[in-house]
PQR file with spaces between the fields and no chain letter, atoms N, CA, C, O and H, PARSE charges and radii, in Angstrom:
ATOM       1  N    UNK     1      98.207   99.278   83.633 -0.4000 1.5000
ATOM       2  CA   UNK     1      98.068  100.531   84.343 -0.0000 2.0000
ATOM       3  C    UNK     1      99.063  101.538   83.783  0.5500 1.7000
ATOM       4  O    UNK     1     100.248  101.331   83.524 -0.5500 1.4000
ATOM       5  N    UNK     2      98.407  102.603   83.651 -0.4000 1.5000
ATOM       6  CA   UNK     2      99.323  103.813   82.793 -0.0000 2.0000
ATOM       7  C    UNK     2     100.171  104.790   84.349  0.5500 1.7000
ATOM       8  O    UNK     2      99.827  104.970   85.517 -0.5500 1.4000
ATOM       9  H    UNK     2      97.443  102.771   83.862  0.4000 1.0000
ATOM      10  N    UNK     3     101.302  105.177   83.565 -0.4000 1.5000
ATOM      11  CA   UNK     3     102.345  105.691   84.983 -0.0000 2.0000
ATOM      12  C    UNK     3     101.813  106.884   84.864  0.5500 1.7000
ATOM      13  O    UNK     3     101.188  107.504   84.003 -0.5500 1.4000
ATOM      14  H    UNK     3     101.582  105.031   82.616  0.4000 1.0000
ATOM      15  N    UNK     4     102.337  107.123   86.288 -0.4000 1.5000
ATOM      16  CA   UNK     4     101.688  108.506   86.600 -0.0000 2.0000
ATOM      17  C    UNK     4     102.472  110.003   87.319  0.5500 1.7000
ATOM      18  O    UNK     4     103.106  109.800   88.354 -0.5500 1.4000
ATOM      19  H    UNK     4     102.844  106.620   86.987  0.4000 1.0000
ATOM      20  N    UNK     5     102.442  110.951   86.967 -0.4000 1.5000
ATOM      21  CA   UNK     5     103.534  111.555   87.379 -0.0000 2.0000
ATOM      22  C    UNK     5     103.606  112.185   89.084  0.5500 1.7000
ATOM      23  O    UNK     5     104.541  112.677   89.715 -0.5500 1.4000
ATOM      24  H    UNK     5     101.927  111.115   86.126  0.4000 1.0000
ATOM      25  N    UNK     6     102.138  111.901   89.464 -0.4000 1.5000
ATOM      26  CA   UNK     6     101.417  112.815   91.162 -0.0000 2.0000
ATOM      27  C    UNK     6     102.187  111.662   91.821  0.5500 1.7000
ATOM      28  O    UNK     6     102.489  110.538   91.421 -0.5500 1.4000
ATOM      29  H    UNK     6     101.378  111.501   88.952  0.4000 1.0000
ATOM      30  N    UNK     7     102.413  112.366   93.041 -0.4000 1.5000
ATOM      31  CA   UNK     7     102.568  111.548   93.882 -0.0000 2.0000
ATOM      32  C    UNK     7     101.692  111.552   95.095  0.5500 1.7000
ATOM      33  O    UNK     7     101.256  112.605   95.560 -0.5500 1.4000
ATOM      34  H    UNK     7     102.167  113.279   93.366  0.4000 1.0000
ATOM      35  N    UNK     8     101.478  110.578   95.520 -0.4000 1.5000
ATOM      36  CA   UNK     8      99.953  110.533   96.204 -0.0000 2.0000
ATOM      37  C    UNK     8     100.353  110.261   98.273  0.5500 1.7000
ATOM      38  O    UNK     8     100.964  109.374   98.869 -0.5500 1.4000
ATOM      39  H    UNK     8     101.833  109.723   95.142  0.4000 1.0000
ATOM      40  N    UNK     9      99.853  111.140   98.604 -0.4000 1.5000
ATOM      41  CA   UNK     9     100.197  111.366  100.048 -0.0000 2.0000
ATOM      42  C    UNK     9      99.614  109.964  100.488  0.5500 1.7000
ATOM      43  O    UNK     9      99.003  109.291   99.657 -0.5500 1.4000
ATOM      44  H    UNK     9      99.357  111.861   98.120  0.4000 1.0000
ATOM      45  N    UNK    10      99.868  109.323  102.334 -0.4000 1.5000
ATOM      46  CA   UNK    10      99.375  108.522  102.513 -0.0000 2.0000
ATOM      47  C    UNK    10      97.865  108.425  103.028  0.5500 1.7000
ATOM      48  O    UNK    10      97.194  107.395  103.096 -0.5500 1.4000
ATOM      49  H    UNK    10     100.364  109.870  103.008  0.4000 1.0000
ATOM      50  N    UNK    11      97.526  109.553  103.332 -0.4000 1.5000
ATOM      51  CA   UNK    11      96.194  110.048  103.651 -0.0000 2.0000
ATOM      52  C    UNK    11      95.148  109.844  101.753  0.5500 1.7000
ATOM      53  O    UNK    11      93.967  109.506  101.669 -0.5500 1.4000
ATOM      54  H    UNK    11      98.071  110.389  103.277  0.4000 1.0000
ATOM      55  N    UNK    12      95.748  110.059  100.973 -0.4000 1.5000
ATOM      56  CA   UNK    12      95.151  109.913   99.139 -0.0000 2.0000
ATOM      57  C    UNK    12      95.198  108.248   99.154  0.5500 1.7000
ATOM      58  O    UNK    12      94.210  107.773   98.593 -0.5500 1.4000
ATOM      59  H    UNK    12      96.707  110.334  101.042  0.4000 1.0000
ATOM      60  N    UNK    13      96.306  107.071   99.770 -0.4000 1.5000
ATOM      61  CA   UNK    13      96.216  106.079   99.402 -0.0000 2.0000
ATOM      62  C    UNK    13      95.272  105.562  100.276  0.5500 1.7000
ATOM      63  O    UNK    13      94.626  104.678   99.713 -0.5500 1.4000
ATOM      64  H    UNK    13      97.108  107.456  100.226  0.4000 1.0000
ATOM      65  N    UNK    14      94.901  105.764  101.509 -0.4000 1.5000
ATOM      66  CA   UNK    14      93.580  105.611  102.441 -0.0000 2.0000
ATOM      67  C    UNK    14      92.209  105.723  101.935  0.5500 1.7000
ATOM      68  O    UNK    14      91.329  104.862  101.957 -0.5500 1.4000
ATOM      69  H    UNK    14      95.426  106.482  101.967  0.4000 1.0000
ATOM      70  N    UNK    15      92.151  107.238  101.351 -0.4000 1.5000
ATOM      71  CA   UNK    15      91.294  106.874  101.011 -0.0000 2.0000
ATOM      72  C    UNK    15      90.791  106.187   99.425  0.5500 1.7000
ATOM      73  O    UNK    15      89.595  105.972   99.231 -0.5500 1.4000
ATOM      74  H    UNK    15      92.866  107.938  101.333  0.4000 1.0000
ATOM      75  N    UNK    16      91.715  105.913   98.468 -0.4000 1.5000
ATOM      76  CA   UNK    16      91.680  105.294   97.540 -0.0000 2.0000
ATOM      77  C    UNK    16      91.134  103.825   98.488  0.5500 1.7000
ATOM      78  O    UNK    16      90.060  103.322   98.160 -0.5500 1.4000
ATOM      79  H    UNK    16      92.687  106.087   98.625  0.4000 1.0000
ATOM      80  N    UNK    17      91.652  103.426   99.234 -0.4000 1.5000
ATOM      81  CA   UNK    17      91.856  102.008   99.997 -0.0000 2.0000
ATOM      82  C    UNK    17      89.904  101.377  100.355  0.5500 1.7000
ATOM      83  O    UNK    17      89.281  100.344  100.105 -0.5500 1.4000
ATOM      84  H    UNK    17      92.525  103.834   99.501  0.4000 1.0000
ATOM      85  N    UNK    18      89.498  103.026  101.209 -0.4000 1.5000
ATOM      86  CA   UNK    18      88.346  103.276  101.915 -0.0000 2.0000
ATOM      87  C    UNK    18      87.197  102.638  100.187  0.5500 1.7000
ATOM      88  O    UNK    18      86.355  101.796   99.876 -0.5500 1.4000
ATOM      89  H    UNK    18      90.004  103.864  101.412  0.4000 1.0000
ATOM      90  N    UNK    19      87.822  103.534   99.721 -0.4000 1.5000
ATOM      91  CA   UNK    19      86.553  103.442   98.456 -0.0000 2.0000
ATOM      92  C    UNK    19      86.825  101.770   97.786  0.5500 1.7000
ATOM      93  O    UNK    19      85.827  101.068   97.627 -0.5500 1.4000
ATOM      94  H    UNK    19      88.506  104.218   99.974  0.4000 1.0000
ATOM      95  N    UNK    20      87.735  101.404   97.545 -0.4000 1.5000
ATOM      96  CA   UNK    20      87.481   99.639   97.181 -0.0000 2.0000
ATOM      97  C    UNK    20      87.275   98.973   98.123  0.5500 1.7000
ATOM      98  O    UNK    20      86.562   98.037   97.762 -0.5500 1.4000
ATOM      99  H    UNK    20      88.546  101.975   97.674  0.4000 1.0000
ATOM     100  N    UNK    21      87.541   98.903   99.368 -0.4000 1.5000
ATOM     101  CA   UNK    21      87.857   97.566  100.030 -0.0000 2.0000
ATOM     102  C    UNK    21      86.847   96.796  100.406  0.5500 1.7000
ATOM     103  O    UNK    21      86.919   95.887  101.234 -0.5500 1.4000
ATOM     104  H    UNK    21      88.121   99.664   99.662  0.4000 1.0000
ATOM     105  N    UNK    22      85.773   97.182   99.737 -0.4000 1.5000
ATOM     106  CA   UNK    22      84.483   96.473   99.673 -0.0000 2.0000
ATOM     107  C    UNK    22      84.959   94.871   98.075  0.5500 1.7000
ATOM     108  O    UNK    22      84.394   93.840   97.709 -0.5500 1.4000
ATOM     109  H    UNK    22      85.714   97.920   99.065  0.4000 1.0000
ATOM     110  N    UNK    23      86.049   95.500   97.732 -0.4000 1.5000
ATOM     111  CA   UNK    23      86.091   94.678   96.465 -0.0000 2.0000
ATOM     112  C    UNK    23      86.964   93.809   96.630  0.5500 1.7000
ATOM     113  O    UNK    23      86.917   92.847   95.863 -0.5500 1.4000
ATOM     114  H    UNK    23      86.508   96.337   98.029  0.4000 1.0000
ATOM     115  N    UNK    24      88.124   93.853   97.748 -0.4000 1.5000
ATOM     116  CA   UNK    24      89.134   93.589   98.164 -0.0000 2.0000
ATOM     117  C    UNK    24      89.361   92.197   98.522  0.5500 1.7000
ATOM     118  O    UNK    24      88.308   91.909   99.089 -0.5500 1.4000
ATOM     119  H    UNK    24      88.162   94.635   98.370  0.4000 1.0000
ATOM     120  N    UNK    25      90.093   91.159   98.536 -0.4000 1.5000
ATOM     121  CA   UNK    25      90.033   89.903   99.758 -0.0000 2.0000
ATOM     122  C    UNK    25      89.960   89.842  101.106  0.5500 1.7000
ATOM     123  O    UNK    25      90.965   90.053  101.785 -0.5500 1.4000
ATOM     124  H    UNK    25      90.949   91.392   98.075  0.4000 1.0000
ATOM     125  N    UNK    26      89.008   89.606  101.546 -0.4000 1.5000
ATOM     126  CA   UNK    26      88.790   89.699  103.017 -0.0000 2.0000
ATOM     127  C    UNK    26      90.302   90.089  103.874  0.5500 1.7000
ATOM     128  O    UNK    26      90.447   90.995  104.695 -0.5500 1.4000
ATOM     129  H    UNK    26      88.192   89.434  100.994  0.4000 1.0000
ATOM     130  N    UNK    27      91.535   88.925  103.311 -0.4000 1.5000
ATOM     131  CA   UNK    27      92.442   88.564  104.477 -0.0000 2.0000
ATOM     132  C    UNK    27      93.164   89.726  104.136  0.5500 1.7000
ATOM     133  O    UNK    27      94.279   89.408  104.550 -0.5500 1.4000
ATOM     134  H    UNK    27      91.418   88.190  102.644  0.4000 1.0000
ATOM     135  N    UNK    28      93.282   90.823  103.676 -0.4000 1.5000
ATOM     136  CA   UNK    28      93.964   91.955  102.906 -0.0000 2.0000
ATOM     137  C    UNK    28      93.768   92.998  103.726  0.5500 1.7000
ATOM     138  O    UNK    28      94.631   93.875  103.678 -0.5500 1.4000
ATOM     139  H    UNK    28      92.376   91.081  103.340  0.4000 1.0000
ATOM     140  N    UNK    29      92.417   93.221  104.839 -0.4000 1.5000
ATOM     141  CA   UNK    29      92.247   94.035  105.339 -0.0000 2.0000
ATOM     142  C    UNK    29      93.465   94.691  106.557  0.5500 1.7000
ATOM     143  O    UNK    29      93.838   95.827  106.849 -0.5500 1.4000
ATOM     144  H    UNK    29      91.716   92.509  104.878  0.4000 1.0000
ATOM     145  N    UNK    30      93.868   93.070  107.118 -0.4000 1.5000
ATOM     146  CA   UNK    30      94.841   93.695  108.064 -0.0000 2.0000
ATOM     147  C    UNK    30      95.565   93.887  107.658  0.5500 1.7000
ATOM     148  O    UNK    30      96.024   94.913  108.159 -0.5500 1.4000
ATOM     149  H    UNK    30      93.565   92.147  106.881  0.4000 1.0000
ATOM     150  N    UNK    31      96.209   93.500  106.829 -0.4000 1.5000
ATOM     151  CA   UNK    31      97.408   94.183  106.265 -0.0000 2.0000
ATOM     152  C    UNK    31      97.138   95.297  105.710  0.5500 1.7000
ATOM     153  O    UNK    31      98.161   95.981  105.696 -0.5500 1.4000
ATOM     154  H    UNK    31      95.836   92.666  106.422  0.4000 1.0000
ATOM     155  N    UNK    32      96.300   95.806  105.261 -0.4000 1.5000
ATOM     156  CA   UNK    32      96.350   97.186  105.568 -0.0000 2.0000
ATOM     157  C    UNK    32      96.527   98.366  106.392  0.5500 1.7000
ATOM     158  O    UNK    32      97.070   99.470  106.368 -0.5500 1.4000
ATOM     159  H    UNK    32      95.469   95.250  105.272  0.4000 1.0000
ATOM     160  N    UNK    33      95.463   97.254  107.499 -0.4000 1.5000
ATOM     161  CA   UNK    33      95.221   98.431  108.713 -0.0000 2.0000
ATOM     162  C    UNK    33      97.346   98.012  109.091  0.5500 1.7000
ATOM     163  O    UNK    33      97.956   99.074  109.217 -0.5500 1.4000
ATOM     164  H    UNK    33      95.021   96.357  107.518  0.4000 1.0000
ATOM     165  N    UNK    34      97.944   97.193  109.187 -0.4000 1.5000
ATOM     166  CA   UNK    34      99.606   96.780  109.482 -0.0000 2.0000
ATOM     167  C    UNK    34     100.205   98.179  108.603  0.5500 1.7000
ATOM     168  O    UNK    34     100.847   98.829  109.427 -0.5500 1.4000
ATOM     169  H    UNK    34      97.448   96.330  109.085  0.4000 1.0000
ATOM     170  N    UNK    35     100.235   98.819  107.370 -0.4000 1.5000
ATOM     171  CA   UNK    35     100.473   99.144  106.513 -0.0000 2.0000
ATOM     172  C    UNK    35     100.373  100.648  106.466  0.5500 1.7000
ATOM     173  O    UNK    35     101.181  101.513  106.124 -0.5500 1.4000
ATOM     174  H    UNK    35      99.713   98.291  106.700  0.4000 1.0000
ATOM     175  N    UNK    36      98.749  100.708  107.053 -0.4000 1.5000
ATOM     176  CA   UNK    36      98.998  102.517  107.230 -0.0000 2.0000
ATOM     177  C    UNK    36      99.325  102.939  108.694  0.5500 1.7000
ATOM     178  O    UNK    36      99.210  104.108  109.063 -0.5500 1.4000
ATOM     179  H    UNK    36      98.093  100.006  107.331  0.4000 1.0000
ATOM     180  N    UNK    37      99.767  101.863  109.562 -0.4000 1.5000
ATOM     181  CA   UNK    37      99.887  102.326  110.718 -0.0000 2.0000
ATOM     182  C    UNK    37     101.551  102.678  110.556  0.5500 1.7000
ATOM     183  O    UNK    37     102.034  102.776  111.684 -0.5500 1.4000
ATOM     184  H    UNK    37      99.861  100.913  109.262  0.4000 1.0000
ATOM     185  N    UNK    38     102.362  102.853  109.705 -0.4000 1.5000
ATOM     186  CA   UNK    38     103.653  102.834  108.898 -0.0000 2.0000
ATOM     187  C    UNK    38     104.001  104.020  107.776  0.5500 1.7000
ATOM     188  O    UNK    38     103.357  104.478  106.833 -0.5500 1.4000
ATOM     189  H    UNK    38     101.970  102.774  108.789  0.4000 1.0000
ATOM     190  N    UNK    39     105.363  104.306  108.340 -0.4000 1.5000
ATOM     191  CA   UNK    39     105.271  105.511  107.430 -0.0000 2.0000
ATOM     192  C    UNK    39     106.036  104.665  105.843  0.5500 1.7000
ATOM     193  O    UNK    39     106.732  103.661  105.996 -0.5500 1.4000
ATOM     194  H    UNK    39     105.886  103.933  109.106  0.4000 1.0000
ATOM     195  N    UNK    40     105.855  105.063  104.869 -0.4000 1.5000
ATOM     196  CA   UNK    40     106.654  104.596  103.412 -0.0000 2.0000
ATOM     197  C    UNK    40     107.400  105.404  102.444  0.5500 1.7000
ATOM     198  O    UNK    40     107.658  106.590  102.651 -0.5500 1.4000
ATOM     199  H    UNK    40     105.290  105.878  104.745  0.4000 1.0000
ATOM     200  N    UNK    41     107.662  104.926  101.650 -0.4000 1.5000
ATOM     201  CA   UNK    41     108.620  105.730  100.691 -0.0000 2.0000
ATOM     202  C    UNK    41     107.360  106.616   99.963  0.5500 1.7000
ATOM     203  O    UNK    41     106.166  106.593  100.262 -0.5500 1.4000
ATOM     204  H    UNK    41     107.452  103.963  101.483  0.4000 1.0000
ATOM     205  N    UNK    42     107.883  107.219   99.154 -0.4000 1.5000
ATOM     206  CA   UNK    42     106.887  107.990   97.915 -0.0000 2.0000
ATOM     207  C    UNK    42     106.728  106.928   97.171  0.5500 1.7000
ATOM     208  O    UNK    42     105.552  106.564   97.190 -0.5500 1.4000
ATOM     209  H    UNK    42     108.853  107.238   98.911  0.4000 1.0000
ATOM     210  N    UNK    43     107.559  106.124   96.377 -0.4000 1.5000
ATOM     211  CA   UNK    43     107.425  105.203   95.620 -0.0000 2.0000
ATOM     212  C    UNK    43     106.438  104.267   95.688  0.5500 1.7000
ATOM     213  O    UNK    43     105.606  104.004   94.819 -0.5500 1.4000
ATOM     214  H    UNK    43     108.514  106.420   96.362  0.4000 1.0000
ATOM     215  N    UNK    44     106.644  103.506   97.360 -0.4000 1.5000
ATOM     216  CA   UNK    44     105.442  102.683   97.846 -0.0000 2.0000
ATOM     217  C    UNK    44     104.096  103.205   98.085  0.5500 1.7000
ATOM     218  O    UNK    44     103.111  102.538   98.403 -0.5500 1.4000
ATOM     219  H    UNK    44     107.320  103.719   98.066  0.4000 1.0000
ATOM     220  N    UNK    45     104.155  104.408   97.908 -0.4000 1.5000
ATOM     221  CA   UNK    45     102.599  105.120   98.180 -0.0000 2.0000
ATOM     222  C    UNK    45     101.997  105.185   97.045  0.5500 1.7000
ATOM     223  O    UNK    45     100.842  104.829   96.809 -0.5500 1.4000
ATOM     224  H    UNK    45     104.955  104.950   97.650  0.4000 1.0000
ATOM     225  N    UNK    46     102.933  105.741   96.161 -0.4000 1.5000
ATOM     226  CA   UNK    46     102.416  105.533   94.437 -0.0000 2.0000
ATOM     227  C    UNK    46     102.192  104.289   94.226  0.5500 1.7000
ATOM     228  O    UNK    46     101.000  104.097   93.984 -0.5500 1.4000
ATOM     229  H    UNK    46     103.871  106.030   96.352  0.4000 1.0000
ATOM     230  N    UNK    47     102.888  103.258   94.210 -0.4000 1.5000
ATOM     231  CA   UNK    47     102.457  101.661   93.440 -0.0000 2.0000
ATOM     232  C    UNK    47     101.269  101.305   93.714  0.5500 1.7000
ATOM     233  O    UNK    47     100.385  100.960   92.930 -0.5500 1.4000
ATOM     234  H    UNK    47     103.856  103.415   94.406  0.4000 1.0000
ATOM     235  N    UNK    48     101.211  101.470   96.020 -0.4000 1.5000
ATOM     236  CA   UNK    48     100.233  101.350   96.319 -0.0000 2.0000
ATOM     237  C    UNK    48      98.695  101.940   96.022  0.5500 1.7000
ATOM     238  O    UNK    48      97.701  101.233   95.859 -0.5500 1.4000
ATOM     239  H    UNK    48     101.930  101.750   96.657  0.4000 1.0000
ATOM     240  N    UNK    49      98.722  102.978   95.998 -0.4000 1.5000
ATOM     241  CA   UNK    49      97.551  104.116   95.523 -0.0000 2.0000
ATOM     242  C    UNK    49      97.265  103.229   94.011  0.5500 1.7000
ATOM     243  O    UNK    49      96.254  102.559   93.799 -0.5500 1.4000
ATOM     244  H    UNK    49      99.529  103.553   96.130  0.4000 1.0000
ATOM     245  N    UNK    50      98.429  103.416   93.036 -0.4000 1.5000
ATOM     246  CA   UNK    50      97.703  102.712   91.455 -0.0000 2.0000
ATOM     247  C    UNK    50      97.547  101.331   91.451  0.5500 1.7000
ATOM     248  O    UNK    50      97.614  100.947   90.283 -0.5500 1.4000
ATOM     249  H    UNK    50      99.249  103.961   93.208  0.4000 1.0000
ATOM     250  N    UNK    51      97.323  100.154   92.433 -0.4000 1.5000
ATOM     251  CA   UNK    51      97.059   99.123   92.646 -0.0000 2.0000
ATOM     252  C    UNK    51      95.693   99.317   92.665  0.5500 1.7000
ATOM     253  O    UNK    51      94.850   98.618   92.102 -0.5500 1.4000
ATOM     254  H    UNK    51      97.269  100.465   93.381  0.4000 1.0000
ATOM     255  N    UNK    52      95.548  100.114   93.211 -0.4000 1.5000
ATOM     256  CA   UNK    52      93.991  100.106   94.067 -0.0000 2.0000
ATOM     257  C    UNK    52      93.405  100.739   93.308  0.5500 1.7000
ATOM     258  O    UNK    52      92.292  100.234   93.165 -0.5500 1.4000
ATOM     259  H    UNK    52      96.233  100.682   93.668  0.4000 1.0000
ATOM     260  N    UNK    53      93.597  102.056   92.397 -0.4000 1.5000
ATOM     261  CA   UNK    53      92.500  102.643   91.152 -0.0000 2.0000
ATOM     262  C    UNK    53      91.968  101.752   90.403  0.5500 1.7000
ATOM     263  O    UNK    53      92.505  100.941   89.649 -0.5500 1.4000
ATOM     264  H    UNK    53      94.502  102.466   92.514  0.4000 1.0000
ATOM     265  N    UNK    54      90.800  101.951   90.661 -0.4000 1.5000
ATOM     266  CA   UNK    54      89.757  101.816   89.418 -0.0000 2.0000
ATOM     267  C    UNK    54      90.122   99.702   89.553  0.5500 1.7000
ATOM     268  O    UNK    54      90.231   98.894   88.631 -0.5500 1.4000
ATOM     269  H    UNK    54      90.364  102.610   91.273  0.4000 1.0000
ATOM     270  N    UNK    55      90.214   99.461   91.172 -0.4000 1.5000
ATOM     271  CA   UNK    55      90.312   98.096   91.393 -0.0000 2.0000
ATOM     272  C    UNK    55      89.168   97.302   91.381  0.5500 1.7000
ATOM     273  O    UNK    55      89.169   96.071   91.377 -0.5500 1.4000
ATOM     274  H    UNK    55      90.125  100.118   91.921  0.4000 1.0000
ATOM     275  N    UNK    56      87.984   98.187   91.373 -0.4000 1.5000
ATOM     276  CA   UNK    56      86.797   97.661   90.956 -0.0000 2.0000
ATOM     277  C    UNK    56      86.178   97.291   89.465  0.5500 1.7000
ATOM     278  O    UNK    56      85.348   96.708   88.768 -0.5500 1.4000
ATOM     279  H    UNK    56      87.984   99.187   91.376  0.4000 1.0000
ATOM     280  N    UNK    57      86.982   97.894   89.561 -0.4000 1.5000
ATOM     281  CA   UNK    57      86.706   97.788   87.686 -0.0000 2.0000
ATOM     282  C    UNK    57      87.136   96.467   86.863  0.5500 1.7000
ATOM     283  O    UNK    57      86.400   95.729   86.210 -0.5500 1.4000
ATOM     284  H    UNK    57      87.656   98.368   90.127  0.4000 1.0000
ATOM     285  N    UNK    58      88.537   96.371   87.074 -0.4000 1.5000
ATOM     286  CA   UNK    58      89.092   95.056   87.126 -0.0000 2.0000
ATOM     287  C    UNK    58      89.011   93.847   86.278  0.5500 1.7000
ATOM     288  O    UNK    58      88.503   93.100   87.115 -0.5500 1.4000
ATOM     289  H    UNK    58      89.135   96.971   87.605  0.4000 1.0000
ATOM     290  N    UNK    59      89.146   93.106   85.210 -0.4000 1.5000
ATOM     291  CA   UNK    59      88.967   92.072   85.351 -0.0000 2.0000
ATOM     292  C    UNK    59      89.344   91.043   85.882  0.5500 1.7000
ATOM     293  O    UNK    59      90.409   91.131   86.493 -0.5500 1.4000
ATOM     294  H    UNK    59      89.559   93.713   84.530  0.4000 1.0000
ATOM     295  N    UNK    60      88.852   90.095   85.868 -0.4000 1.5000
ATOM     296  CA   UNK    60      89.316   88.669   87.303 -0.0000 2.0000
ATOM     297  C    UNK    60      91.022   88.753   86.822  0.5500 1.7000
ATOM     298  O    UNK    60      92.074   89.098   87.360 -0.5500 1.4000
ATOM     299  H    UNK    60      87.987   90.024   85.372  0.4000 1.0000
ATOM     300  N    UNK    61      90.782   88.454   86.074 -0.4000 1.5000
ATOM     301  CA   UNK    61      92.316   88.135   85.657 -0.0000 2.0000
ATOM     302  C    UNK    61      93.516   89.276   86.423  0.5500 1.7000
ATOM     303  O    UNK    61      94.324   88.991   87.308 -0.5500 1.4000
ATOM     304  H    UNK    61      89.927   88.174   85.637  0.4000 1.0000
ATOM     305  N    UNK    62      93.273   90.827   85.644 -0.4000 1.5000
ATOM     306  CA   UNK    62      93.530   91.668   86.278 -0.0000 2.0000
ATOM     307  C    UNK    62      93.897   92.184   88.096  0.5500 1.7000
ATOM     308  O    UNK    62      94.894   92.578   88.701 -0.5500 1.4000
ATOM     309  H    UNK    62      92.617   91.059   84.926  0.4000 1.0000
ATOM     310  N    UNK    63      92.793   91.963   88.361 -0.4000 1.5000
ATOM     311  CA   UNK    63      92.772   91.686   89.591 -0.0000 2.0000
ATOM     312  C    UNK    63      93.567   90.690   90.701  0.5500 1.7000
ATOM     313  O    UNK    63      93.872   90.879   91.879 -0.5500 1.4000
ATOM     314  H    UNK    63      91.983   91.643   87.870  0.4000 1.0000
ATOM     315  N    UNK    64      93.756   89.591   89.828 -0.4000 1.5000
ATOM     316  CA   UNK    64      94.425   88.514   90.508 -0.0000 2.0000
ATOM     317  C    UNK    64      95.822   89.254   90.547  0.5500 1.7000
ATOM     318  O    UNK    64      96.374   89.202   91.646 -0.5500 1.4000
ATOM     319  H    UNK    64      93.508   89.437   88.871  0.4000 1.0000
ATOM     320  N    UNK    65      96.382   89.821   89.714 -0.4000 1.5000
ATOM     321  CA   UNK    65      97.656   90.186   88.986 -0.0000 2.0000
ATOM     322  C    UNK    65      97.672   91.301   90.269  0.5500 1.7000
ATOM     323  O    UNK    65      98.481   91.012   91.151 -0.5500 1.4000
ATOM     324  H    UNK    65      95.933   89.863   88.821  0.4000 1.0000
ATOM     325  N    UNK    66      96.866   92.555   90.487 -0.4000 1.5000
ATOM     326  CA   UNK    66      96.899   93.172   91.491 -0.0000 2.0000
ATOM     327  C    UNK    66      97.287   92.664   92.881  0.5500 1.7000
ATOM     328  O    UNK    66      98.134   92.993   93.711 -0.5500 1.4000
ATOM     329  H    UNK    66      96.208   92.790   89.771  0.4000 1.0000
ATOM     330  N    UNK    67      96.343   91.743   92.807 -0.4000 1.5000
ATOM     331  CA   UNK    67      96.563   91.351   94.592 -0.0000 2.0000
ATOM     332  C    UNK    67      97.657   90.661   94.732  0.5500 1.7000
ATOM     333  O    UNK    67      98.200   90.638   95.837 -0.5500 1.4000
ATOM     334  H    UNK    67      95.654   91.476   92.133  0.4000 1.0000
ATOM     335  N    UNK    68      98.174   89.996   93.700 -0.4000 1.5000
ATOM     336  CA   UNK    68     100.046   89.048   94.010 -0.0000 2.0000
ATOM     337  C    UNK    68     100.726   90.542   94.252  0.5500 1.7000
ATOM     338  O    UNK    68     101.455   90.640   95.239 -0.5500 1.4000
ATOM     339  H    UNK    68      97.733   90.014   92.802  0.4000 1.0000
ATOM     340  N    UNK    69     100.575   91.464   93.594 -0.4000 1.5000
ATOM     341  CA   UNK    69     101.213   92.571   93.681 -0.0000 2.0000
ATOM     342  C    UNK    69     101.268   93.175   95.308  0.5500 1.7000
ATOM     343  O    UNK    69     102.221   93.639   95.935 -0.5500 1.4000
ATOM     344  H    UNK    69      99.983   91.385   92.792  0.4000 1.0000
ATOM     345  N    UNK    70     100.118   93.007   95.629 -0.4000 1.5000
ATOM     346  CA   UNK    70      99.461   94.347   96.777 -0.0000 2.0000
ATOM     347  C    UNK    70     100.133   92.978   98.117  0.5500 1.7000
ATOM     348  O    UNK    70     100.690   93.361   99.146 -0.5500 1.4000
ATOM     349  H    UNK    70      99.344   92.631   95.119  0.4000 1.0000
ATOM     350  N    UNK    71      99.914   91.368   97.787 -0.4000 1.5000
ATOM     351  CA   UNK    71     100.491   90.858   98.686 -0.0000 2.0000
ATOM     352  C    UNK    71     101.721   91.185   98.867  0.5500 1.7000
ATOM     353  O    UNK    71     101.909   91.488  100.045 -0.5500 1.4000
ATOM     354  H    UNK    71      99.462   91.057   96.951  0.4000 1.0000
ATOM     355  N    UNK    72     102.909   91.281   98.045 -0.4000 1.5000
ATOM     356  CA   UNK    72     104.132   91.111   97.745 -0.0000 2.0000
ATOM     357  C    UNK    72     104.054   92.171   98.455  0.5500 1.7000
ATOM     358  O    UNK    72     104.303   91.962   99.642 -0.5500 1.4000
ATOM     359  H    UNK    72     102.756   91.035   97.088  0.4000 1.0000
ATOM     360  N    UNK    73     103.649   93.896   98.022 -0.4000 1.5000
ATOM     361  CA   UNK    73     104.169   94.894   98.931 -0.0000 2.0000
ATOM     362  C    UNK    73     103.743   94.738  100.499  0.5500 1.7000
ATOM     363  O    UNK    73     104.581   94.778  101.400 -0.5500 1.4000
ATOM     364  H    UNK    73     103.446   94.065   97.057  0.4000 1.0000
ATOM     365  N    UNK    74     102.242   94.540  100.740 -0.4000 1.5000
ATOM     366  CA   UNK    74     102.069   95.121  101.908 -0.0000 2.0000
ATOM     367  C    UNK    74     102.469   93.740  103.119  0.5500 1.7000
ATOM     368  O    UNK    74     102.224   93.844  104.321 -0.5500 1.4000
ATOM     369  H    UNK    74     101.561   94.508  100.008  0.4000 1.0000
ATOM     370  N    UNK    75     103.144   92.448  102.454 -0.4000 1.5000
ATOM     371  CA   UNK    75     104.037   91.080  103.716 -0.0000 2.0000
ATOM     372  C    UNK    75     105.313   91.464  103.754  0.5500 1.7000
ATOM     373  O    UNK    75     106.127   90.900  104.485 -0.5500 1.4000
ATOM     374  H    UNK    75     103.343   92.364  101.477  0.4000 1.0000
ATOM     375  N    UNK    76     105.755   92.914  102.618 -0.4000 1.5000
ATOM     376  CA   UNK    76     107.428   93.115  103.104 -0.0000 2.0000
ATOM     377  C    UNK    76     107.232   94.437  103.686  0.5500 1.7000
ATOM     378  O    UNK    76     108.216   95.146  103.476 -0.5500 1.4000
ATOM     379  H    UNK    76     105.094   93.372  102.024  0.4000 1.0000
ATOM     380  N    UNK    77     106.623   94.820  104.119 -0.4000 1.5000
ATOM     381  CA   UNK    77     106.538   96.299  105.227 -0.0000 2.0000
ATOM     382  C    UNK    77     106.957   96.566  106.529  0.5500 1.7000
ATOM     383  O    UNK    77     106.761   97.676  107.025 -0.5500 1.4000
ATOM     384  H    UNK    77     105.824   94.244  104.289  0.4000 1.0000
């Protein structure tokens, strides 16, 4: 994933969230809904938001690499 210089409000990482989570692991959902009910840094909104771009796209491999990621942030919140 290429860095990025925007920083993405938490209302931009929602709906980044809205548009994959059809692609997502089922058990991922609550921790989301845990996640935006929470305010975060800028930092965590960015990682979070570029986790999730173009998460459909993905390869398996890729993907796996995402979600250790997206676990790691959204079980320390």
């Amino acid at each position: 994933m290429s860095e990025c210089k925007l920083n993405h409000s938490q209302e931009d990482v929602k709906g980044k969230y809205e548009s994959q989570v059809a692609f997502l692991p089922e058990n991922m959902k609550e921790l989301f809904k845990q996640f935006f009910s929470k305010e975060h840094s800028q930092e965590l909104l960015n990682e979070v938001f570029h986790l999730l771009k173009k998460y459909d796209l993905a390869h398996s491999e890729e993907k796996n690499e995402r979600n250790h990621r997206l676990y790691m942030v959204l079980k320390n919140v």
